[in-house]
C-alpha positions, -999 to +999 in steps of 0.1 A: +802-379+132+800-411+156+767-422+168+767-428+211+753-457+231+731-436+238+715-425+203+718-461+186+701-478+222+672-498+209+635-482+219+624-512+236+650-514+263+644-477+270+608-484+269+614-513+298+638-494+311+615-462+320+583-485+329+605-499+348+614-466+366+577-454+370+564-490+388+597-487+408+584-447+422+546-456+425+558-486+451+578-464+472+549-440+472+524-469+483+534-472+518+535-434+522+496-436+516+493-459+534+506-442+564+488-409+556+454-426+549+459-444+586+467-415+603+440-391+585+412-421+599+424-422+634+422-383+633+391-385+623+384-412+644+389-391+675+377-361+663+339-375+658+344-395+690+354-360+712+328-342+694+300-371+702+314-372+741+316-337+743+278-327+730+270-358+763+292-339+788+273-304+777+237-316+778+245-340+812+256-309+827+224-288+810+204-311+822+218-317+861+222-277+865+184-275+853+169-297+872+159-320+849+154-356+858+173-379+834+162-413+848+148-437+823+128-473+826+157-497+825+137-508+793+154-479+775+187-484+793+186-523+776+170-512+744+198-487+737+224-511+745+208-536+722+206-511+696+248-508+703+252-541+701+231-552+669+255-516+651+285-534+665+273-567+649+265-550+616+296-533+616+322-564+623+293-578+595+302-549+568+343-552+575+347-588+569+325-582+536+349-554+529+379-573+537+366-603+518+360-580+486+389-565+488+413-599+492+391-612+460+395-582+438+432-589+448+429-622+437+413-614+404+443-588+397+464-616+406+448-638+382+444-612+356+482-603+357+492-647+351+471-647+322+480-621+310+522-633+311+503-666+296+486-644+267+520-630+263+534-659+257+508-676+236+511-643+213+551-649+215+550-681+200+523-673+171+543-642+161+571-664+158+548-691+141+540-662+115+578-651+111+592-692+106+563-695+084+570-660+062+602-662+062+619-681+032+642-708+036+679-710+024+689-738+009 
């Protein structure tokens, strides 16, 4: 009975082979999420804002169909925009820290994954410092 290709292939290669197979799947999934997560926060993203404009549009018309007067000190009217305008400030403020944490951890994965080839190949060139060393010569 004759051995295959297949049944004699060395464990490594199918090792690298499959790794290779799973990284390969996982980056063709990435930009799916991508999408979905995008499309998941603008839905969100108008839901909250058509619930927030809606609730206004009910208590406006509450309010005009019950007489009540909804004239404020223009005070108010430039406190409240402040108040929109120091959120807007805090929350450009809080994306570029995002953004910023996220391209370093991105660096530190980058810089993990080069020494990590250059731990590789310091370990490489022990082992075969160990195997020239154990190994006996032939004359």
């Amino acid at each position: 009975m004759s051995k295959t290709t297949q049944d004699t292939k060395e464990i490594y290669t199918t090792y690298k082979q499959n790794v290779e197979k799973f990284f390969e799947d996982i980056e063709k999934a990435a930009p799916q999420y991508l999408q979905s997560i995008t499309n998941l926060q603008q839905e969100y993203t108008s839901a909250w804002k058509n619930t927030i404009e809606s609730a206004i549009s009910l208590q406006q018309e509450f309010a005009t169909k019950a007489g009540i007067n909804t004239n404020v000190p223009a005070a108010v009217i430039k406190a409240v925009n402040d108040i929109t305008e120091e959120v807007i400030k805090a929350r450009s403020v809080q994306n570029k820290v995002i953004l910023a944490a996220i391209d370093s951890t991105k660096q530190n994965i980058k810089t993990f994954n080069e020494n990590a080839k250059a731990f590789t190949g310091l370990n490489e060139n022990l082992f075969q410092f160990w195997i020239s060393a154990l190994t006996p010569t032939r004359n």
